[in-house]
matplotlib code that plots the C-alpha trace (Angstrom):
import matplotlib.pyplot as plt

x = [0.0, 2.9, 4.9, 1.7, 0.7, 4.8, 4.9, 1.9, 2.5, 6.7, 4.9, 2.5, 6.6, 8.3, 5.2, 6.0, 9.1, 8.7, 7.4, 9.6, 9.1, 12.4, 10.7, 7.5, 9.5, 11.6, 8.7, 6.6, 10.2, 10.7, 7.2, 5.5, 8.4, 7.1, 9.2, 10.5, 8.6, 5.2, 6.3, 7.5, 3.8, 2.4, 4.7, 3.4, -0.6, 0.4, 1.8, -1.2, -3.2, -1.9, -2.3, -5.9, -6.4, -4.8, -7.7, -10.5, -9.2, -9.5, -13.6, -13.6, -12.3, -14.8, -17.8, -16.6, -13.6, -10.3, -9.5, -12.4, -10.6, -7.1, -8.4, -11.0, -9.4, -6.0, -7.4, -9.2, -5.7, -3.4, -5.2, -5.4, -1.4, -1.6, -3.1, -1.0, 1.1, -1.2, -2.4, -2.5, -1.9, 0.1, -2.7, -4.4, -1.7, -1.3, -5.4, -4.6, -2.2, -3.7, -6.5, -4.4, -3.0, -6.1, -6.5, -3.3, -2.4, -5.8, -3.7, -1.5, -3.2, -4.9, -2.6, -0.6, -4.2, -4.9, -1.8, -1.6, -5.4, -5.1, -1.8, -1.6, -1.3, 2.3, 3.1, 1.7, 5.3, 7.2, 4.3, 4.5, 8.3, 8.5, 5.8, 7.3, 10.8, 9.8, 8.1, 11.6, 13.6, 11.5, 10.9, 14.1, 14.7, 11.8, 13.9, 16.6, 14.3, 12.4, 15.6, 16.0, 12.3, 12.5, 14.4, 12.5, 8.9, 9.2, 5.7, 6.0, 7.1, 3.8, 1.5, 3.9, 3.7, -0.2, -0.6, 1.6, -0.1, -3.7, -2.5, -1.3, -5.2, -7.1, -4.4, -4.9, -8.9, -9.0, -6.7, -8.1, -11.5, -12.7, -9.7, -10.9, -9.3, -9.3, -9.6, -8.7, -6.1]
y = [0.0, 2.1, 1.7, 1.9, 5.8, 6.3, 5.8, 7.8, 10.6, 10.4, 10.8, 14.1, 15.6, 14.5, 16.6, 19.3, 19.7, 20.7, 23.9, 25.3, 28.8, 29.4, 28.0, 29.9, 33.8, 32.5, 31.7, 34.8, 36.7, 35.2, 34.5, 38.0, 40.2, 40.4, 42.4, 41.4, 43.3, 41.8, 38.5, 39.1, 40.7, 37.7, 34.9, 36.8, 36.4, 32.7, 32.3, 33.5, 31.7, 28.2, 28.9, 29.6, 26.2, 24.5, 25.8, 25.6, 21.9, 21.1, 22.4, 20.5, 17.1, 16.6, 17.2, 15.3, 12.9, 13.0, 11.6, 13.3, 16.2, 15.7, 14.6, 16.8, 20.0, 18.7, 17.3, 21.0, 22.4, 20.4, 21.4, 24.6, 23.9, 22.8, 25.6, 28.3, 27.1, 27.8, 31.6, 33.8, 37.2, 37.7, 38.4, 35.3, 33.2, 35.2, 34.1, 30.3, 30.4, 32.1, 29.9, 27.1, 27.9, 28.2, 24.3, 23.0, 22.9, 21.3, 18.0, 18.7, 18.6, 15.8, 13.3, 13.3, 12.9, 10.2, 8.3, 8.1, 7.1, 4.1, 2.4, 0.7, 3.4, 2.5, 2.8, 6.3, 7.6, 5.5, 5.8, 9.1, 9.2, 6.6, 8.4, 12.1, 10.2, 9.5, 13.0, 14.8, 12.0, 12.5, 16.3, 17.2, 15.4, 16.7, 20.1, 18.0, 16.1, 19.4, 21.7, 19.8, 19.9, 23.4, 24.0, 23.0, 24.2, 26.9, 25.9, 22.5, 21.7, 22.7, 20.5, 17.7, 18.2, 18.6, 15.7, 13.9, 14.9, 14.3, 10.4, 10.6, 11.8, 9.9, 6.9, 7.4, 7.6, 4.8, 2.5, 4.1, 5.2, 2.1, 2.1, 4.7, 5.9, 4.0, 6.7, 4.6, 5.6]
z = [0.0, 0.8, -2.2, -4.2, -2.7, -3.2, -6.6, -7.5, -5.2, -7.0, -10.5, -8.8, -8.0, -10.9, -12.9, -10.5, -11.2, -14.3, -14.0, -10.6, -10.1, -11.8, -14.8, -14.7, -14.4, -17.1, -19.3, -17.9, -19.0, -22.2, -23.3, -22.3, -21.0, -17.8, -15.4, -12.0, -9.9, -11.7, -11.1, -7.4, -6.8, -8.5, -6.6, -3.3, -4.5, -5.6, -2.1, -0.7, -2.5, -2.1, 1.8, 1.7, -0.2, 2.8, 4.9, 1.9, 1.8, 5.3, 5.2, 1.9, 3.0, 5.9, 3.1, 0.4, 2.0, 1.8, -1.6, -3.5, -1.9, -3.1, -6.4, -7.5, -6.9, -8.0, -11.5, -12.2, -11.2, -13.6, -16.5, -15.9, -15.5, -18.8, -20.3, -19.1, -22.5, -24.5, -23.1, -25.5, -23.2, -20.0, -18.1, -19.6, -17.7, -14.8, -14.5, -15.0, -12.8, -10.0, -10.6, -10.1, -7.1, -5.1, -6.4, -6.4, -2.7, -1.7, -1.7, 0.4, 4.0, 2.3, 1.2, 4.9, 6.5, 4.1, 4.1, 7.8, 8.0, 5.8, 7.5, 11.4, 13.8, 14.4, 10.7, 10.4, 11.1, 8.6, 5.8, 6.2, 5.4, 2.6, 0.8, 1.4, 0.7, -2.8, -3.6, -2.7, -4.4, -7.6, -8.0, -9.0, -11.8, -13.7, -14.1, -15.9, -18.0, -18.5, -19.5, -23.4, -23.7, -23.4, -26.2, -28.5, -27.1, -24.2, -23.1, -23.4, -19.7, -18.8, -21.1, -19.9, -16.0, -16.9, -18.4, -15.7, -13.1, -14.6, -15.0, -10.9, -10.1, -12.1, -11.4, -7.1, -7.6, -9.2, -7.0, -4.1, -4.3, -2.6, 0.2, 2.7, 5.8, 9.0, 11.7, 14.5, 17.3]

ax = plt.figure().add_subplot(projection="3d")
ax.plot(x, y, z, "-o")
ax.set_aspect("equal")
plt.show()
């Protein structure tokens, strides 16, 4: 079960590393001529944003559960990932990605809750660093994998994280929509 959720959630990182923040103000620079100072005010508002999905997700998850959680507002947020490529103004992607951001963190909160709800109370510790483990082991590769990519299609690292990350969600619901959390103490 372990090595199941740490593959999946080391295919989510490996997506994400292909579009690091480096890689987003170099294609905001390169793609739109967006200044510093824009894309330090927007790296604040993505900042906040992704904290206030942290608490949406928490309201979220004890409505819908925790894996509808992580996956239903992570799916939305990869394709909107995806389409930042293809934006045809600045402000255009600015909107995706904003938009993303208040998704994209929803999984955070619930993935730990989740992964330490489905093991043995005294596994919860060790889950919990095998599947983290493979998410930092993973992650930075995609910005070497993402680099060659890049030169031939600058937007192209984000279509492929996308994609990547849309096979991890609809991959974990279906393994796991059926395995759901324990609870016990």
């Amino acid at each position: 079960l372990v090595r199941r959720l740490s593959g999946l959630f080391a295919l989510d990182s490996f997506g994400g590393g292909f579009v690091t923040q480096a890689f987003i103000a170099y294609w905001f620079t390169e793609t739109f001529g967006t200044s510093l100072e824009t894309l330090g005010f927007v790296f604040f508002a993505l900042g906040l944003l992704q904290a206030l999905s942290f608490q949406v997700a928490t309201r979220l998850a004890g409505r819908i559960g925790l894996l509808n959680t992580m996956v239903f507002s992570h799916l939305p947020s990869n394709v909107l990932l995806a389409a930042i490529a293809f934006a045809p103004t600045e402000a255009t992607a600015f909107a995706l990605l904003l938009a993303r951001s208040l998704l994209s963190q929803m999984d955070v909160p619930t993935r730990q809750a989740y992964v330490v709800g489905v093991v043995e109370p005294g596994e919860r510790a060790a889950a919990a660093a095998y599947t983290n483990t493979a998410r930092y082991v993973t992650r930075p590769l995609g910005p070497l994998v993402a680099a060659p990519i890049m030169q031939v299609s600058l937007g192209a690292p984000f279509v492929i994280a996308g994609v990547l990350k849309c096979v991890y969600d609809l991959t974990l619901y279906r393994a796991f929509r059926r395995r759901p959390p324990r609870w016990t103490s």
